[in-house]
Each structure stands twice: as structure tokens, then as C-alpha cells.
N, C-alpha and C positions, 0 to 999 in steps of 0.2 A: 717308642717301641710298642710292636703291639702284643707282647706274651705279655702274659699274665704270669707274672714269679715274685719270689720269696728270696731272700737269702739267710739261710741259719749257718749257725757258727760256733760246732760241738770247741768244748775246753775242757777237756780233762784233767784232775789237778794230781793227780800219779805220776807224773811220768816220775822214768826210772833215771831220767839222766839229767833234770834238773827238778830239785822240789818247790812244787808249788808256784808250779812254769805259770799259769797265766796270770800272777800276780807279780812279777816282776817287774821291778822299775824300769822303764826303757826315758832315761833322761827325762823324770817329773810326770812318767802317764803311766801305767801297765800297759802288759801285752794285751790283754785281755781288751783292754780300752780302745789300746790303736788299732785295731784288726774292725771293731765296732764302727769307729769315727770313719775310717776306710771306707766301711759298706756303705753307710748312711746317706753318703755322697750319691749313689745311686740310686736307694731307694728305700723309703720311709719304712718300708716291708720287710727289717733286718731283727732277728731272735738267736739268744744264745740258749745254748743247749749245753750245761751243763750237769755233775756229780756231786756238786762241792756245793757245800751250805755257805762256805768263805768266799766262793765265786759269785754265789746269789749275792751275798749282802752287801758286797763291793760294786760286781751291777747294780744293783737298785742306788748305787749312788749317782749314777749316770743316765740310765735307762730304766725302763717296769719290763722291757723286753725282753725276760730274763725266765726258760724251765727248766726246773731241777730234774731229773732223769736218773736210773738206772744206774748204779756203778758196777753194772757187771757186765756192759758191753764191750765187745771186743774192738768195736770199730766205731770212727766220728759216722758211718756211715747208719747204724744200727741207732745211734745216739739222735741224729737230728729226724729218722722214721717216729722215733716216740714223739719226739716234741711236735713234732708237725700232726702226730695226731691228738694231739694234747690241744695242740690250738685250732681243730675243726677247719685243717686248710684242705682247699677243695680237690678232688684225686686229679684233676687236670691241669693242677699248679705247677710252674714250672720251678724248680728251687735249687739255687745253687748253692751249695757245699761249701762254704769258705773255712778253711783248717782256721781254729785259733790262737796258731802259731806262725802264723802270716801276714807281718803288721803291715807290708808295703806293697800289697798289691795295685797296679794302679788300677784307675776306673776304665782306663778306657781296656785294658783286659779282659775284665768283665765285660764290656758291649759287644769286645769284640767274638767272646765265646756264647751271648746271647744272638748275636747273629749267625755264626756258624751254626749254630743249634737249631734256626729255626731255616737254615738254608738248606741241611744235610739229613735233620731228622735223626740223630744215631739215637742207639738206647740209653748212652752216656756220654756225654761230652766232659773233656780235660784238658789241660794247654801245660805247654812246656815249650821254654827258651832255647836257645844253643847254650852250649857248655864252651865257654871259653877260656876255661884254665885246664891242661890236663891232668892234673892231678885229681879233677873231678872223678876222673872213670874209673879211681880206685878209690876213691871213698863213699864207705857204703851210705853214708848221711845223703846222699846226692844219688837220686832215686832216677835211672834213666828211662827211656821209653823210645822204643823202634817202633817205627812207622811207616804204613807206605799208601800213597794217596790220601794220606788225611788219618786214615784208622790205623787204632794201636794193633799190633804185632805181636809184641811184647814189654812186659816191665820185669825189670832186673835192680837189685842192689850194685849188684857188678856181673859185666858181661864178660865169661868166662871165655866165648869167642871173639873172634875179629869182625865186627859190625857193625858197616857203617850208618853216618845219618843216626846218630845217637842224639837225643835233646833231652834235655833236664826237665825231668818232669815237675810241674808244679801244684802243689797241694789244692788244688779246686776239682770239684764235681758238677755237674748240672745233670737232670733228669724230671721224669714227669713224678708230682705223687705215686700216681698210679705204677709206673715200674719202680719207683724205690720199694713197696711195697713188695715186689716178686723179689726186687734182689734182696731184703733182710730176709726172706722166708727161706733161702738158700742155706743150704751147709756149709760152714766156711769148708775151702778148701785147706788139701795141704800144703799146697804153695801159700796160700795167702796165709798159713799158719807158720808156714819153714821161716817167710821170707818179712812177716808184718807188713804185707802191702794189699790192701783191701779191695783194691781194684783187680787182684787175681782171682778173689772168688767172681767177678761180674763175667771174666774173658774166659773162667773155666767151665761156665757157663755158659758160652760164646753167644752172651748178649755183647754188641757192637761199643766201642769207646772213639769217638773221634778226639783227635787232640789239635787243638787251636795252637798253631806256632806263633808264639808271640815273637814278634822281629826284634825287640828291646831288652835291655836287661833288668830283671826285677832284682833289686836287693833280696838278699837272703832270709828265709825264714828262720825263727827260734828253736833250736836242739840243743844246744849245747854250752857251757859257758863261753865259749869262744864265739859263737852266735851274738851272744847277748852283748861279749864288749864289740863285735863289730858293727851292731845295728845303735849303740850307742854312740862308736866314731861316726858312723853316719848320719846319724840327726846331729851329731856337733856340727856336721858339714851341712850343714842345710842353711 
């Protein structure tokens, strides 16, 4: 490939709906760990950006790739701008956002949104699956995203109209240094404040988001303890 990128991998250890989310066992690893082992696959160029002194010291049991950051950020988006300038990466770098509540993403995903990105040129690139269970489009854990020719439209918790060509949006970002840079200097909006979805302050800003349709299904990220036993029956299945 010939961009030049980074992948960091904000963890915040607050969440409200499981404590001390990136340290949970996922059958003998943490979450924190398999979200790392994931990237790594792609490229030696993977840093966690974390809040938690108990994240740092459990990284360093695995990696040095590990900055402490902020705990007053509102967003993974705000959290991986510090660490990247903490580690003097260059404003031209391209670096993708991988949530660190996302142990399964595959690699070729990631290529596939380093391609798009470097085919389309948006100001942000994102990817999202079809939703294949309906029950998705009323649960607000399941974050959707309209589209049309490639760019997002809009992002919803739940689509309060009838609209089709909904896909599941999935917790990854890509962009330059240089425009992460414009988008943390933004005010969050109030959508992105109503709704906790970070990517409303970039489109209320009407900087561009492409979304890479991924054709396959990714297992599910980590929210919720019901999360955690699913992603567990799934490495049983492996």
C-alpha cells in the first residue's frame, strides 16, 4: 500500500454500561488486547490511547505502544488527536480510528477502507455492514447510517422514518492528521451531544464521510454484558 498511516486505538475505562470495559476477559485475553492483536496484523504502526493508569500498566504487558491522555475528552476522536500529537506523527499521516471496543474486526476491512480512501479522497472515511436481524433498527446499541453513492447522509440511533438502504455502521474512522486536527477544534454539536455519536459533529460541519460497505459480517463489538457473553460463545466457536 502506498499511504503512509497509523492506526490508534482510544480505551476509555468509564464506560457507564460495563466497568472497566477494556479489561475484560474475552476467553484468557482482554478486549483491550484483541482489538491490538487485530491491528497489528496490518501494521507495526498501532498505539493505544488511553485515560486509565490500569490500561497503561496492563498494555505494557504486551506492548510499549501505549499514551495516557486526557480523561476529560468527550470523544475516541478528541482522545487519539492528543496521542498523535504526543507521538510527533506527521500532519500528512493517514490514521485510522479503530474503537477499542472492537475485537473482531477483520484486516481485510481495514484495506478495504484504505483503498476507498485513497480512491475517493473524503474528509473522513467509515464502513458499515447490512443489518441482518430486524430487530437491529430498534436498538439503539446498533448505530445505523444512510447513504447514497458512497457518502453518509446521515447517522441515527434509530430512524424515526421509513428509510431505506440502512447499514450498520461500524466503529472505525480514517482521516488525514491534518483534518483531525480541524475536526477536534470544532464545537461539539448538539446532535452529537443528544445522540453520543461523534461523527455528527464532522457532518454538522459538512466535512464529507464516505462509508466503505463491507459485503461480510463482522461480529459484534463490546457494550454491553450481553456483548461480552456473545463475543465469548464466539471464540468458543472458533
Amino acid at each position: 500500500m502506498s499511504i503512509d498511516f497509523a492506526i490508534l486505538i482510544p480505551s476509555r475505562i468509564g464506560s457507564t454500561r460495563l466497568a472497566n470495559k477494556p479489561l475484560i476477559d474475552l476467553n484468557g485475553i482482554s478486549l483491550i488486547e484483541r482489538v491490538y492483536n487485530q491491528a497489528i496484523k496490518l501494521t507495526n504502526n498501532v498505539f493505544i490511547a488511553t485515560d486509565s493508569d490500569d490500561v497503561v500498566a496492563h498494555v505494557k504487558t504486551f506492548t510499549n505502544n501505549v499514551v495516557l491522555t486526557s480523561s476529560s475528552h468527550i470523544s475516541g476522536t478528541d482522545r487519539i488527536y492528543e496521542a498523535a500529537k504526543a507521538l510527533n506523527l506527521p500532519d500528512d499521516i493517514f490514521i485510522l480510528n479503530l474503537q477499542g471496543d472492537e475485537p473482531f474486526v477483520p484486516i481485510n476491512l481495514l484495506k478495504m477502507i484504505l483503498k476507498d480512501y485513497e480512491e475517493n479522497h473524503p474528509d473522513v472515511i467509515t464502513a458499515s455492514q447490512k443489518i441482518t436481524d430486524k430487530v437491529d433498527l430498534d436498538n439503539p446499541n446498533c448505530v445505523k447510517v444512510h447513504s447514497i453513492d458512497g457518502y453518509a447522509e446521515d447517522f441515527q440511533r434509530i430512524f424515526k422514518d421509513n428509510v431505506e438502504d440502512l447499514s450498520h455502521h461500524l466503529g472505525i474512522y480514517g482521516y488525514k492528521l491534518s483534518t483531525l486536527e480541524l475536526l477536534v477544534n470544532l464545537e461539539p454539536t448538539k446532535r452529537e451531544l443528544d445522540l453520543k455519536l461523534e461523527q455528527l459533529r464532522f457532518m454538522d460541519n459538512n466535512y464529507s464521510i464516505y462509508v466503505s460497505n463491507y459485503p461480510d459480517k463482522v461480529q459484534g463489538g463490546i457494550d454491553t454484558q450481553e456483548d461480552v457473553e456473545k463475543a465469548i460463545s464466539y471464540l468458543k466457536s472458533l
